[in-house]
MIKERO-747801 format. One record per residue (C-alpha): x, y, z. Coordinates in nm, 4 decimals. Layout:
! residues N
+----------+----------+----------+
!       px !       py !       pz !
+----------+----------+----------+
!        X !        Y !        Z !
...
+----------+----------+----------+
! end
This chain:
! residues 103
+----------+----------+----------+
!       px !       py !       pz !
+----------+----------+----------+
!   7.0830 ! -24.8566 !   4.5428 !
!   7.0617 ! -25.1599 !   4.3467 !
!   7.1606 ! -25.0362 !   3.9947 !
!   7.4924 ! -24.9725 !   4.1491 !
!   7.5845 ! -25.2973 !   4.2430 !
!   7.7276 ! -25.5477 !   3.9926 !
!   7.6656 ! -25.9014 !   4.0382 !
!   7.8195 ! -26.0995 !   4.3409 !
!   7.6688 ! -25.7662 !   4.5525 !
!   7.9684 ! -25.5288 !   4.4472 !
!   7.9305 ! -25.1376 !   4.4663 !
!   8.0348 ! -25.1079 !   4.0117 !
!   8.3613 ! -24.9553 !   3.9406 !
!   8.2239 ! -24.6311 !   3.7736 !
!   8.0262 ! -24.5311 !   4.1033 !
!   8.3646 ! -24.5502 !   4.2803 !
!   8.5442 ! -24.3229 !   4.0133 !
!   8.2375 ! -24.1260 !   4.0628 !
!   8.2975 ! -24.0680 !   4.4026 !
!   8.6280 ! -24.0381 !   4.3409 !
!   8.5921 ! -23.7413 !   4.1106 !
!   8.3453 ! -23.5738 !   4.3678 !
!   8.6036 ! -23.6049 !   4.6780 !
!   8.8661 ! -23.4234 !   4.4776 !
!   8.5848 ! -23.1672 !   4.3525 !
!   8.4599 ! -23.0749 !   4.6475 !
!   8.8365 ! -23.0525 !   4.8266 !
!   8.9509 ! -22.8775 !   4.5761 !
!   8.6692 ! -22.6344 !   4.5593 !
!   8.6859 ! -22.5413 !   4.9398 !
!   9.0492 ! -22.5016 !   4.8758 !
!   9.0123 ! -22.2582 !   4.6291 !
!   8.6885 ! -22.1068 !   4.6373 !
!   8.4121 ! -22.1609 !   4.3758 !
!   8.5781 ! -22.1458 !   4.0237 !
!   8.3678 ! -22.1952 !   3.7107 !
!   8.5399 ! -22.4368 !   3.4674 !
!   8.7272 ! -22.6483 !   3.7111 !
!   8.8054 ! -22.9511 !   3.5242 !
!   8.9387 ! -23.2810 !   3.5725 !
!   9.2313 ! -23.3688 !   3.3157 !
!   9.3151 ! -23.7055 !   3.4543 !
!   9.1955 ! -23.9581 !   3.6705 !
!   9.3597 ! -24.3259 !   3.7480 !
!   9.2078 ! -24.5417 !   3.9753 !
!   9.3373 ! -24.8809 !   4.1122 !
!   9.0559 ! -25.0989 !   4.2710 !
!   9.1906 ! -25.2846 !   4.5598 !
!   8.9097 ! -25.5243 !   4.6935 !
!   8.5804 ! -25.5928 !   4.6666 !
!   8.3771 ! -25.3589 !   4.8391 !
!   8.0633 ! -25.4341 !   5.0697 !
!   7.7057 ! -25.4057 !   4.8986 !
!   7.6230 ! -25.3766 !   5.2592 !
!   7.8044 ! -25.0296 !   5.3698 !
!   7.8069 ! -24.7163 !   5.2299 !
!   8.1345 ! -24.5989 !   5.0649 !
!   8.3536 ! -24.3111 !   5.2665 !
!   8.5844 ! -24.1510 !   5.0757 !
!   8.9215 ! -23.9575 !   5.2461 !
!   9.0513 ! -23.7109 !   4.9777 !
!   9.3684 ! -23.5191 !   5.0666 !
!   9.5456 ! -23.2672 !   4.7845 !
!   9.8651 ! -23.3105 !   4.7344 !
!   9.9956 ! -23.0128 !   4.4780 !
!   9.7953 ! -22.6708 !   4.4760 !
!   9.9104 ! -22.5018 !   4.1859 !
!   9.8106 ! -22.2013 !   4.0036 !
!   9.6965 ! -22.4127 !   3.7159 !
!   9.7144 ! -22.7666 !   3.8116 !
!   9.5772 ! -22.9605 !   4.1436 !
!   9.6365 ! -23.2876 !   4.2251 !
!   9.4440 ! -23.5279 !   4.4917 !
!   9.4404 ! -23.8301 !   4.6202 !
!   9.1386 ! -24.0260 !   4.7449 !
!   9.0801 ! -24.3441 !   4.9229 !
!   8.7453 ! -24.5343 !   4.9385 !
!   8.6370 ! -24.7122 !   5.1941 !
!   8.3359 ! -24.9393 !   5.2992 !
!   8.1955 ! -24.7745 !   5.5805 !
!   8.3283 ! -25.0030 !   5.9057 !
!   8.6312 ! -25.1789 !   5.7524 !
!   8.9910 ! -25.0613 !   5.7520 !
!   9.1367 ! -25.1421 !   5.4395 !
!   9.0963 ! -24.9362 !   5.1607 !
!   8.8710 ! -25.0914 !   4.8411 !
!   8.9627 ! -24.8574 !   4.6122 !
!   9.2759 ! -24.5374 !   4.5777 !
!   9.2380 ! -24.2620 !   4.3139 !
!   9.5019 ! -24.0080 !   4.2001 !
!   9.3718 ! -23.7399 !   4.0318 !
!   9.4702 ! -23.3576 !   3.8466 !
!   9.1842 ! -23.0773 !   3.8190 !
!   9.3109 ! -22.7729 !   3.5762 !
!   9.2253 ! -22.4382 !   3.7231 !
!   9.1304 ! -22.1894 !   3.4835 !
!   9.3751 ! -21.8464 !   3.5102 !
!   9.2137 ! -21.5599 !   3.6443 !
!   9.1108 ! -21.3171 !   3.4414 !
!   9.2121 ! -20.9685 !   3.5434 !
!   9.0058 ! -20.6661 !   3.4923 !
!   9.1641 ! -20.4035 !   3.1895 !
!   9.1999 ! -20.0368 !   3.4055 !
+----------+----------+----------+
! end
């Protein structure tokens, strides 16, 4: 889509953290299960090259620390077809605590 490319036919830098975001919401989710109020707390984001206007962006998220209260993921974007990554994300989701029923 066009209004996500910057000029010099770049994917923009808040479409990656986008995607970013949604790797590590959709790991963590299927991790976990569906929790309401699942949030993210942190996200940093080093961009690495320019990536292709050309090829759709993959991202690879793996999570690295499932806590009780904290998880934290790491994601790598790629443009579909080339090796290197353009982008890697680290970020921390806070899980709400379960609320247990009063007998």
């Amino acid at each position: 889509m066009q209004q996500h490319l910057r000029p010099g036919g770049t994917v923009s830098g808040p479409v990656l953290m986008e995607m970013a975001d949604a790797a590590l919401y959709v790991a963590i989710l299927s991790e976990i299960g569906l929790v309401a109020l699942a949030v993210t707390t942190n996200l940093n984001i080093n961009f690495l090259r320019k990536p292709s206007s050309e090829s759709d962006v993959i991202a690879k998220c793996k999570l690295i620390k499932v806590g009780k209260s904290l998880i934290i993921g790491d994601v790598n974007l790629y443009s579909d077809g080339f090796p290197e990554p353009v982008a890697h994300a680290v970020g921390t989701y806070a899980i709400p605590p379960s609320r247990k029923a009063n007998s």
